[in-house]
C-alpha positions in Angstrom: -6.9 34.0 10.5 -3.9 32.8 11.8 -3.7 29.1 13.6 -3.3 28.7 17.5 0.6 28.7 18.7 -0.1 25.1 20.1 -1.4 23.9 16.8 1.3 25.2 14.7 3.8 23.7 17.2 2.1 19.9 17.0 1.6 20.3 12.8 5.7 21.0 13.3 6.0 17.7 14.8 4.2 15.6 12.6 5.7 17.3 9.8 9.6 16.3 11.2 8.6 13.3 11.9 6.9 12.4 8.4 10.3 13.9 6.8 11.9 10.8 9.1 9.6 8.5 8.2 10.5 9.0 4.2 14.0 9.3 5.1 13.8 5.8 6.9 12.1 4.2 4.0 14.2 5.6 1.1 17.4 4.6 3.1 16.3 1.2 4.1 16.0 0.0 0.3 18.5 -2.4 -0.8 19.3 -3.0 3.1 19.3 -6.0 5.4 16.7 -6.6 7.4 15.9 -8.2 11.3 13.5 -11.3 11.0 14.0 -11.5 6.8 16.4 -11.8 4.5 17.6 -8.3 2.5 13.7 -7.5 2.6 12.2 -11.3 2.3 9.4 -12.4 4.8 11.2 -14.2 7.8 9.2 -18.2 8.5 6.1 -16.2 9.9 5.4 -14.5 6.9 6.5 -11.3 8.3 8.6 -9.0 7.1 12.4 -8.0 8.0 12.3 -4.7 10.2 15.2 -2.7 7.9 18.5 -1.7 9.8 18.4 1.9 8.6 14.4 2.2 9.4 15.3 0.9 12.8 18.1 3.2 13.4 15.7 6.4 12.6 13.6 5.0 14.6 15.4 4.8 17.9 17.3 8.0 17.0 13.8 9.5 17.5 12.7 7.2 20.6 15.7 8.6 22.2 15.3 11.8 22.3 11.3 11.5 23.4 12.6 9.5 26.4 15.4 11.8 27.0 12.3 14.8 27.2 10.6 13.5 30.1 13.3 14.1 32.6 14.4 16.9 30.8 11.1 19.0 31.3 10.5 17.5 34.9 13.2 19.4 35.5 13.1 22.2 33.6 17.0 21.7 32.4 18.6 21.5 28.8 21.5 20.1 30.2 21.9 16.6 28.8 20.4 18.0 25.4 23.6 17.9 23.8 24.7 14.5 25.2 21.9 13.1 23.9 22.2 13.9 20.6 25.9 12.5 20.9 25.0 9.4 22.6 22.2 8.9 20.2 25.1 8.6 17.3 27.1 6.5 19.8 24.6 3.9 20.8 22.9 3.6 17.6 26.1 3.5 15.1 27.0 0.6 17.7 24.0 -0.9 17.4 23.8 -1.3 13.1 27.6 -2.8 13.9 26.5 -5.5 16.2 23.1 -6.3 14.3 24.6 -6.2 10.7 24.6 -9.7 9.5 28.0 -8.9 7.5 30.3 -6.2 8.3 33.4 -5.4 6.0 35.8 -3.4 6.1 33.8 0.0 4.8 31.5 0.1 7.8 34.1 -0.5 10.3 35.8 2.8 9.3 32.7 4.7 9.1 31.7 3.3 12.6 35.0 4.4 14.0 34.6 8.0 12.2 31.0 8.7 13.6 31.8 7.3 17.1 34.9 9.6 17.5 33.4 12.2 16.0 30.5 12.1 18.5 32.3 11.7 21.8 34.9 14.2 21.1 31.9 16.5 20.5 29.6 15.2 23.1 31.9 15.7 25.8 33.0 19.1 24.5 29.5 20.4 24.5 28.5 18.8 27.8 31.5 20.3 29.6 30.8 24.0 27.8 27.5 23.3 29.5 28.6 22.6 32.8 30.6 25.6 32.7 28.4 28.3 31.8 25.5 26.8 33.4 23.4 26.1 30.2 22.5 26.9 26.8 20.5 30.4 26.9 18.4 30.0 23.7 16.7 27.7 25.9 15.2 29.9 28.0 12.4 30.7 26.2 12.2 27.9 24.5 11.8 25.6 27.8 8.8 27.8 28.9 6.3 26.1 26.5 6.6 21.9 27.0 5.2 21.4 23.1 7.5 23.8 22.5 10.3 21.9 24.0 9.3 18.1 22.8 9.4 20.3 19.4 13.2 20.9 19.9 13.5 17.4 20.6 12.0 15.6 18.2 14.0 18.0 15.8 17.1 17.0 17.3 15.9 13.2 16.1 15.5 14.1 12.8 18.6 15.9 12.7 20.7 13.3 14.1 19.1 10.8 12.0 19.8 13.1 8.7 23.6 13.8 9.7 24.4 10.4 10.5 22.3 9.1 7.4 25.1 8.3 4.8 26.8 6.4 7.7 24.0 4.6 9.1 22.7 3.5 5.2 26.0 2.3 4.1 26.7 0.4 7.6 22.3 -1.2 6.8 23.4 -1.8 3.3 22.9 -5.2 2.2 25.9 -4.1 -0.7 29.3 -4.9 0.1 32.3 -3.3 -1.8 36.5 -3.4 -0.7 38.1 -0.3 -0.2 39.4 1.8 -2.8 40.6 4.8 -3.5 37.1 6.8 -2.7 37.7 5.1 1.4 41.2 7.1 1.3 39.8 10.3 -0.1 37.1 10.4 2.0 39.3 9.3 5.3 41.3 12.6 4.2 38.5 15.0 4.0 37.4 13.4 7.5 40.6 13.8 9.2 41.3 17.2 7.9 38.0 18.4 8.5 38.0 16.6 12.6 41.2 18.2 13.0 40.2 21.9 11.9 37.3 21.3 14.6 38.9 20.2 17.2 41.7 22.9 16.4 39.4 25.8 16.5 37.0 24.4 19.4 40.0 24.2 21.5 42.1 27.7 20.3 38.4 29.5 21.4 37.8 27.5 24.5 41.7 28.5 25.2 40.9 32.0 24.7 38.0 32.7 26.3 39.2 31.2 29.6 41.4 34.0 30.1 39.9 36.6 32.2 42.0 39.6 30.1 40.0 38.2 26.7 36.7 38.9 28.7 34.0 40.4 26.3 36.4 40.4 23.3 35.9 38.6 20.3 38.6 36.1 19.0 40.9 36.8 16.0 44.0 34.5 16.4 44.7 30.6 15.1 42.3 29.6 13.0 39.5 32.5 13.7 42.0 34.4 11.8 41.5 32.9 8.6 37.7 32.4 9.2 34.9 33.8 11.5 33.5 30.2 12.0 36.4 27.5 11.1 34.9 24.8 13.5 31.7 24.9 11.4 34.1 24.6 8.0 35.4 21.8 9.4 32.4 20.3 10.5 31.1 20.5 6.7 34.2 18.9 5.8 33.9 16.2 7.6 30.7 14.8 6.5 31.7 15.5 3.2 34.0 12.8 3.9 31.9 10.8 5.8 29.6 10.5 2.6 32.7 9.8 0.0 33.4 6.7 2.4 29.8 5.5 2.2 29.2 6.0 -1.3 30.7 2.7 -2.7 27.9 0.9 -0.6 25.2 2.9 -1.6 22.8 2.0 -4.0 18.8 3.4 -5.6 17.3 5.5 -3.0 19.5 4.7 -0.7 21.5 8.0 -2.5 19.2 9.8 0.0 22.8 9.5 1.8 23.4 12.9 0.0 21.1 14.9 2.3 23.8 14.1 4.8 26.0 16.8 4.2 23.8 18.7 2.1 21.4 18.7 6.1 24.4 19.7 8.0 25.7 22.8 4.6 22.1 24.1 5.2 22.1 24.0 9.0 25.4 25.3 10.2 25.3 28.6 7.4 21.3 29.2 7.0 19.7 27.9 10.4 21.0 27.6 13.8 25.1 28.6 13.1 26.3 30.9 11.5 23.4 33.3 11.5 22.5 32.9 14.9 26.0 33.3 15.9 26.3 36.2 13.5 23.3 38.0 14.9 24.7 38.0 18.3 28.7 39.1 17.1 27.1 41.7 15.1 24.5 43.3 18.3 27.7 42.9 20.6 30.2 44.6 19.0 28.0 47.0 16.6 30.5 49.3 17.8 33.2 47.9 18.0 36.0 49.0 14.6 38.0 46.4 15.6 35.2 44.2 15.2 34.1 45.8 11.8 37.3 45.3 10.4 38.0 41.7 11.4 34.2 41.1 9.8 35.3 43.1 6.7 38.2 41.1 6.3 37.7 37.4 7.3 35.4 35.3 5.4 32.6 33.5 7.5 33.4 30.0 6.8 36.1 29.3 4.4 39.5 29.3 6.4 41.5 31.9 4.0 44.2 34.5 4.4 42.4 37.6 5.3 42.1 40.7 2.7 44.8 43.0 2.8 
């Protein structure tokens, strides 16, 4: 017998946020704390709240806040913000808390809050324009169903920005060497492929002569999703930054990229994406053969 829709939904929730819970307290080892020192009790006896734990937690507060006006008003508009100005305020916030700040977590506070409001903004304004995000629809017509999506959206921000957020709570401080400038490499390269390919589609598809056709040119030529490759890419980098400061289970850091691998090419991206390419042009050669001939992630020269 198979369990009410509602009931599945709520053991969803408790399950996502469980998985943050565990991620908090692995990442919060070998931290500093608020009210103790790197995990002592503070005068009172009580214990330090841990920077990382606290960032998790407010990731998720966020977004449950963020819910009420949301399904008052039956809108997904500002779900995308959110999430961005969930990375924003909170990255901010570990900067301004940390009782010692070098000059690791100033870099990887700089990375994450440019990555996030170049993408924030993006998204919000590809909102505005088209009026909203269609897998929505359904979506918004259950409320449990929608405080699902947005608790999700905790955990996920929490899990991207988690080798970020540990290294920046991390009560290990190492100088810079040559991991910083590899990592800084695999973050620029990988921002600027995004921000390349976001742009060269958002170019194209503003011309009314492109209407209904599928992009091929710039980037898409080399790969049927290069802003996602370079998403990938970026974390990657993100994580090679961190990893000097990271320390025991704080190496729960690697689910950062692994999260946002898994994500883009098993969950949300490129399947979805590919599911709707695929029902579009189904009969399209043209199509067919660019899909033949372009990987789906890795930008590469195409197959003669």
């Amino acid at each position: 017998m198979s369990l009410p829709r509602n009931v599945l939904l709520t053991i969803v929730i408790v399950a996502v946020i469980a998985v943050g819970a565990l991620l908090a307290l692995a990442g919060s080892q070998n931290g500093w704390t608020l009210g103790g020192a790197n995990g002592a009790s503070d005068a009172s006896g009580a214990p330090g709240l841990p920077g990382f734990g606290i960032a998790v937690l407010i990731a998720f507060l966020v977004q449950w806040l963020a819910y009420i006006p949301a399904v008052i008003a039956k809108t997904d508009r500002f779900f995308d913000l959110t999430g961005s100005l969930t990375y924003i305020a909170v990255t901010i916030m570990l900067v301004v808390l940390s009782p010692s700040l070098d000059a690791r977590d100033m870099i990887l506070a700089a990375v994450v809050v440019v990555w996030a409001v170049r993408l924030g903004s993006f998204l919000f304004a590809r909102n505005i324009r088209s009026g909203g995000d269609d897998r929505f629809d359904e979506i918004m017509k259950s409320k449990l169903r929608f405080f699902m999506v947005w608790t999700l959206q905790g955990l996920w921000v929490s899990l991207t920005a988690a080798a970020a957020w540990i290294a920046l709570s991390s009560s290990h401080s190492t100088p810079l060497d040559w991991t910083t400038g590899l990592g800084l490499a695999l973050w620029v390269a990988g921002f600027a492929i995004e921000v390349t390919a976001d742009a060269q589609k958002s170019r194209f598809k503003a011309d009314p002569a492109n209407r209904g056709r599928f992009i091929s040119s710039g980037l898409w030529s080399l790969s049927r999703h290069p802003n996602y490759f370079g998403e990938i890419l970026l974390w990657i980098g993100v994580l090679v930054i961190a990893a000097p400061a990271l320390q025991g289970w704080q190496w729960i850091a690697l689910l950062s990229p692994a999260f946002v691998v898994l994500l883009l090419t098993r969950v949300s991206g490129i399947p979805t994406l590919e599911k709707k390419a695929d029902k579009k042009w189904a009969d399209d050669p043209a199509y067919q053969a660019y899909r033949a001939k372009t990987p789906v992630l890795v930008p590469i020269p195409r197959k003669q």
